[in-house]
Backbone atoms as SQL, in Angstrom:
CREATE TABLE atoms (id INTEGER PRIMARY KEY, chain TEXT, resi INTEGER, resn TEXT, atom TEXT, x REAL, y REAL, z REAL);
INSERT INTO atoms VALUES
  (1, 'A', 1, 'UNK', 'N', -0.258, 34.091, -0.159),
  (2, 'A', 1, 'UNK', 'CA', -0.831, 32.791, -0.483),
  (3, 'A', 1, 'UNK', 'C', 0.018, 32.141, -1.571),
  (4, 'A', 2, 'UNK', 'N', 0.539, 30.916, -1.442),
  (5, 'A', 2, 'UNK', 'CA', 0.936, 30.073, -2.224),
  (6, 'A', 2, 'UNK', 'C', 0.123, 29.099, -3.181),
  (7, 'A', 3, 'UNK', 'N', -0.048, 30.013, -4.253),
  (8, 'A', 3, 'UNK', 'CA', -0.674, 29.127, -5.493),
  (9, 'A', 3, 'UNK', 'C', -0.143, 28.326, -6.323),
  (10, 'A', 4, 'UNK', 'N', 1.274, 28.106, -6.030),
  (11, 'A', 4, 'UNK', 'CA', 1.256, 26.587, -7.114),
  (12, 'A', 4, 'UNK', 'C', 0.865, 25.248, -5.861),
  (13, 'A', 5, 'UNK', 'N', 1.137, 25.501, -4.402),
  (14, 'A', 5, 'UNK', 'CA', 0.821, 24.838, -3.382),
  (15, 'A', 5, 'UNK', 'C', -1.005, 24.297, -3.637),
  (16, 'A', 6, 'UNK', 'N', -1.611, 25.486, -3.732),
  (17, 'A', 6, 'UNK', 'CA', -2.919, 25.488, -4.026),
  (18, 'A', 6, 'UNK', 'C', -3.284, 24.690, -5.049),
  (19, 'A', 7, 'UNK', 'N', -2.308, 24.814, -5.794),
  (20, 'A', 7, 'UNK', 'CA', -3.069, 24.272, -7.420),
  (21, 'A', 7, 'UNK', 'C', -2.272, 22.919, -7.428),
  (22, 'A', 8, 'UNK', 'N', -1.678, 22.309, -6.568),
  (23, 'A', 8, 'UNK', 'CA', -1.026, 21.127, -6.785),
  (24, 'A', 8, 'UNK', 'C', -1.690, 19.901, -5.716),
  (25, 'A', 9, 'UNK', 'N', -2.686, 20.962, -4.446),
  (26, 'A', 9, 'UNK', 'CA', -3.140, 20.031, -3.811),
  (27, 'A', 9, 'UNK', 'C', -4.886, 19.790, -4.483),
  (28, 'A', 10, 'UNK', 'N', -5.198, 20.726, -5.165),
  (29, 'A', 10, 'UNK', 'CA', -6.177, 20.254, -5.828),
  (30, 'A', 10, 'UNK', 'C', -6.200, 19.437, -6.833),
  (31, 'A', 11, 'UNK', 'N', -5.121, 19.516, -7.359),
  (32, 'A', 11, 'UNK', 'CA', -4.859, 18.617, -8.465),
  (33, 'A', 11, 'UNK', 'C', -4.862, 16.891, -8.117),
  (34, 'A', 12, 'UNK', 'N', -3.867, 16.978, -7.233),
  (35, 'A', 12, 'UNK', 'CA', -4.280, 15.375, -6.552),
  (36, 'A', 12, 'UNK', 'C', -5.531, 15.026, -5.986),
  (37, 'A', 13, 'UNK', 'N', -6.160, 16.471, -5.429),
  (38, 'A', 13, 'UNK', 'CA', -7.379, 15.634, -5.247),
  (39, 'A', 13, 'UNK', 'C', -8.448, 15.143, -6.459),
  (40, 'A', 14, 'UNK', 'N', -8.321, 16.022, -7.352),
  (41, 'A', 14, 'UNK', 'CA', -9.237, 15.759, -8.398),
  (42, 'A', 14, 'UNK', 'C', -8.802, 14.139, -9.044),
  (43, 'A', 15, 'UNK', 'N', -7.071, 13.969, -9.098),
  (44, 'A', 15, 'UNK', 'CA', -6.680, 13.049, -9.726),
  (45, 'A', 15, 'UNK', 'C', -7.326, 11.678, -8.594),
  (46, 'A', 16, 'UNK', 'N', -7.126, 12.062, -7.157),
  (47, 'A', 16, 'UNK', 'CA', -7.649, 10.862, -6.734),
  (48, 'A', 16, 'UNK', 'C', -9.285, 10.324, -7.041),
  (49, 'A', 17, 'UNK', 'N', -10.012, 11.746, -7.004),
  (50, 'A', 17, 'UNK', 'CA', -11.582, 11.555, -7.172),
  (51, 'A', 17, 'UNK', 'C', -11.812, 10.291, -8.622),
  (52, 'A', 18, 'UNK', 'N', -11.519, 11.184, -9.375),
  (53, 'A', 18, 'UNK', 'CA', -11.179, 10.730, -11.633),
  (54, 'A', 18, 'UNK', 'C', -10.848, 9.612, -11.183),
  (55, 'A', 19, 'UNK', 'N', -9.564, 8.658, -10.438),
  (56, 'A', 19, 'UNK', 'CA', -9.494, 7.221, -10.280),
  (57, 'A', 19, 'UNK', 'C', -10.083, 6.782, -9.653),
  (58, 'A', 20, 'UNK', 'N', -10.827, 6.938, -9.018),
  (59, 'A', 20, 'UNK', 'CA', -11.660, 6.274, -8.074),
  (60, 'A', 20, 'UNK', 'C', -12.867, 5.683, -8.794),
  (61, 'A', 21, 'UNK', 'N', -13.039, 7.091, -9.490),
  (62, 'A', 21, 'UNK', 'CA', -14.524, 6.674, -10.430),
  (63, 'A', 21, 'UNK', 'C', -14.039, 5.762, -11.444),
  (64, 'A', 22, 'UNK', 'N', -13.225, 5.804, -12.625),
  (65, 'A', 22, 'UNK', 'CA', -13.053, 5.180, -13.504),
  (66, 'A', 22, 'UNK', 'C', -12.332, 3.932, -12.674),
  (67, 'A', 23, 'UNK', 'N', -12.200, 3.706, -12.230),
  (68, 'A', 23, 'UNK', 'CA', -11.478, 2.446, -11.084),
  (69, 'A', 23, 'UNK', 'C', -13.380, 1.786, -11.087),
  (70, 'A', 24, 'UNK', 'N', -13.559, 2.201, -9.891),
  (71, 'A', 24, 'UNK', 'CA', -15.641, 1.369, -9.798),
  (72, 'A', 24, 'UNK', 'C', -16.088, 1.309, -10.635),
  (73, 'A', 25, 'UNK', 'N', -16.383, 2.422, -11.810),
  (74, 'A', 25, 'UNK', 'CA', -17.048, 2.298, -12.817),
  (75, 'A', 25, 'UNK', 'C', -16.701, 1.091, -13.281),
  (76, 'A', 26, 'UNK', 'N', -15.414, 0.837, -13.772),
  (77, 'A', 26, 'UNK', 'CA', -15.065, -0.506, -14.590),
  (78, 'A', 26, 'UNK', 'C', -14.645, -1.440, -14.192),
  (79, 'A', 27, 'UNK', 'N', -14.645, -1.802, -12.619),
  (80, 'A', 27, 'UNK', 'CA', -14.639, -3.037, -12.047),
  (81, 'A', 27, 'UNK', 'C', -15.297, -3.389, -10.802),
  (82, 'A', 28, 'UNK', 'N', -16.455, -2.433, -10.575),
  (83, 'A', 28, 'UNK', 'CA', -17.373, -2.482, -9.427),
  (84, 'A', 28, 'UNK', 'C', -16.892, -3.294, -8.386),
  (85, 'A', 29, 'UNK', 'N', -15.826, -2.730, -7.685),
  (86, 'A', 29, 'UNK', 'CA', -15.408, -3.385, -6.581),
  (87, 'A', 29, 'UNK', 'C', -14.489, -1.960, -5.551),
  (88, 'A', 30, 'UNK', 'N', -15.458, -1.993, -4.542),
  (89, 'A', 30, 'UNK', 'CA', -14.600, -0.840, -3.565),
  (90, 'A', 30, 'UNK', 'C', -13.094, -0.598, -3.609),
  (91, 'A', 31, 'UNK', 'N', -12.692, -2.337, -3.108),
  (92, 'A', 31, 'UNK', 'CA', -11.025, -2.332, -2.835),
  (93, 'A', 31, 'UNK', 'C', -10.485, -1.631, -4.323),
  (94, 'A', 32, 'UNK', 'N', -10.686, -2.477, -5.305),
  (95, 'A', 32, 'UNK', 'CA', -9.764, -2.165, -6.707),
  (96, 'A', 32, 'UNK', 'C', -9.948, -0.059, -6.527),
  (97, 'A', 33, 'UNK', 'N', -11.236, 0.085, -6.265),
  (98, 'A', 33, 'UNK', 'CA', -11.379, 1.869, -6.631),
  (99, 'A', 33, 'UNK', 'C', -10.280, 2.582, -5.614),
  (100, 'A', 34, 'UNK', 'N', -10.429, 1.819, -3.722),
  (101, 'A', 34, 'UNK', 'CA', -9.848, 2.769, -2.927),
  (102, 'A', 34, 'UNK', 'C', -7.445, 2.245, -3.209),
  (103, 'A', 35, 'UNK', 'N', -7.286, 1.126, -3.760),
  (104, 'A', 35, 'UNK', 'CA', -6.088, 1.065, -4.265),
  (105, 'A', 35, 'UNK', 'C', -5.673, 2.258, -5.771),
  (106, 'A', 36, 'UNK', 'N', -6.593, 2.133, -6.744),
  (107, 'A', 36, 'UNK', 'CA', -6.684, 3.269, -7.832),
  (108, 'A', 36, 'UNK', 'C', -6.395, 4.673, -7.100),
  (109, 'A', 37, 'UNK', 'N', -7.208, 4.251, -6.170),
  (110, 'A', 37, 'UNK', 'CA', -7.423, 6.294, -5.717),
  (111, 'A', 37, 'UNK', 'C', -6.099, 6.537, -5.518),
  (112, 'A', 38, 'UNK', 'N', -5.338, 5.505, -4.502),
  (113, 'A', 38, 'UNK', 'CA', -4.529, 5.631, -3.941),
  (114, 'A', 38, 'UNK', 'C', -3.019, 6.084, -4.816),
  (115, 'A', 39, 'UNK', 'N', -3.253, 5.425, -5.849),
  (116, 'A', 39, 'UNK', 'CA', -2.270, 5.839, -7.264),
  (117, 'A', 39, 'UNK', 'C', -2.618, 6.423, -7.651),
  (118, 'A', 40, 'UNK', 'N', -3.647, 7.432, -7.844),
  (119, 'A', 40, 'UNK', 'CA', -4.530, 8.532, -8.325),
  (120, 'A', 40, 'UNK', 'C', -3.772, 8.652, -10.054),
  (121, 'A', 41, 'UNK', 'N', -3.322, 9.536, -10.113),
  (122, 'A', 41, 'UNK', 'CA', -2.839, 10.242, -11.771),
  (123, 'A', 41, 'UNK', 'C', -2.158, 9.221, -12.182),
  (124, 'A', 42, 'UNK', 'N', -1.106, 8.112, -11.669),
  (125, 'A', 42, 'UNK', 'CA', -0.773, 7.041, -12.471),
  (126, 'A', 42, 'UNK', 'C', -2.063, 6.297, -12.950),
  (127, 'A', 43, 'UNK', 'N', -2.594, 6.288, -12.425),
  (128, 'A', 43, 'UNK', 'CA', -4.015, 5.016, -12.883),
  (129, 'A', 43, 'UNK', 'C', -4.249, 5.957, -13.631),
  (130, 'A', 44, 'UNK', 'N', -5.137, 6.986, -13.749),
  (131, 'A', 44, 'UNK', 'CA', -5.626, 7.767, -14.641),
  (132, 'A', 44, 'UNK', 'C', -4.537, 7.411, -16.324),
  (133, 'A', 45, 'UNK', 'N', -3.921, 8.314, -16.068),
  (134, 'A', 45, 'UNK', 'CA', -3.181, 8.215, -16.982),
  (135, 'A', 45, 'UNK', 'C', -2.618, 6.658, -17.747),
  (136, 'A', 46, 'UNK', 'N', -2.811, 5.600, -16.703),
  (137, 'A', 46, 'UNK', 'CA', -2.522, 3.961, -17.347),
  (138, 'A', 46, 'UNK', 'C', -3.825, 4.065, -18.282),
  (139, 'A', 47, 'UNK', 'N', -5.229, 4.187, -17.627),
  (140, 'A', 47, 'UNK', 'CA', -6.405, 3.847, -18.488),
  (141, 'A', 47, 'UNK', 'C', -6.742, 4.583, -19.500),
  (142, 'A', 48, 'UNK', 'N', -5.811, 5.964, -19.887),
  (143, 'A', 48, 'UNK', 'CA', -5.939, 6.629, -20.624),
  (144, 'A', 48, 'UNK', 'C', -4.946, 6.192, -22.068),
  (145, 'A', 49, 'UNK', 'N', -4.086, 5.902, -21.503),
  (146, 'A', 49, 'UNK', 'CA', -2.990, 5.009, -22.438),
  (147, 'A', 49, 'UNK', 'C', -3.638, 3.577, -22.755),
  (148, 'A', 50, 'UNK', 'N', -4.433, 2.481, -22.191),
  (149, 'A', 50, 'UNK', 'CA', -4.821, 1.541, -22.956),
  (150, 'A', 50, 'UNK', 'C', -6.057, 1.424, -23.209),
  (151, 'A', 51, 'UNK', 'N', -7.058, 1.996, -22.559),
  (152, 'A', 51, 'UNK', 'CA', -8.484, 2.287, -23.237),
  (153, 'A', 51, 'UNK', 'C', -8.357, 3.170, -23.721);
């Protein structure tokens, strides 16, 4: 079994889940969350740098 494989596809998923939410949460709009998701860890990491 390949565990950095493992641990790198969970990782994006978590990163897409985390943007998605903080994406709706703060602009209650589907499109803006499913484009966020789509950048997953860059968004994260943008809203972490200016909020």
């Amino acid at each position: 079994m390949n565990y950095g494989y493992e641990g790198a596809r969970y990782g994006v998923s978590f990163g897409t889940a985390l943007a998605i939410v903080i994406s709706y949460t703060n602009n209650h709009s589907i499109l803006w969350a499913l484009i966020h998701g789509f950048l997953s860890w860059f968004y994260v990491i943008y809203y972490a740098i200016v909020y």
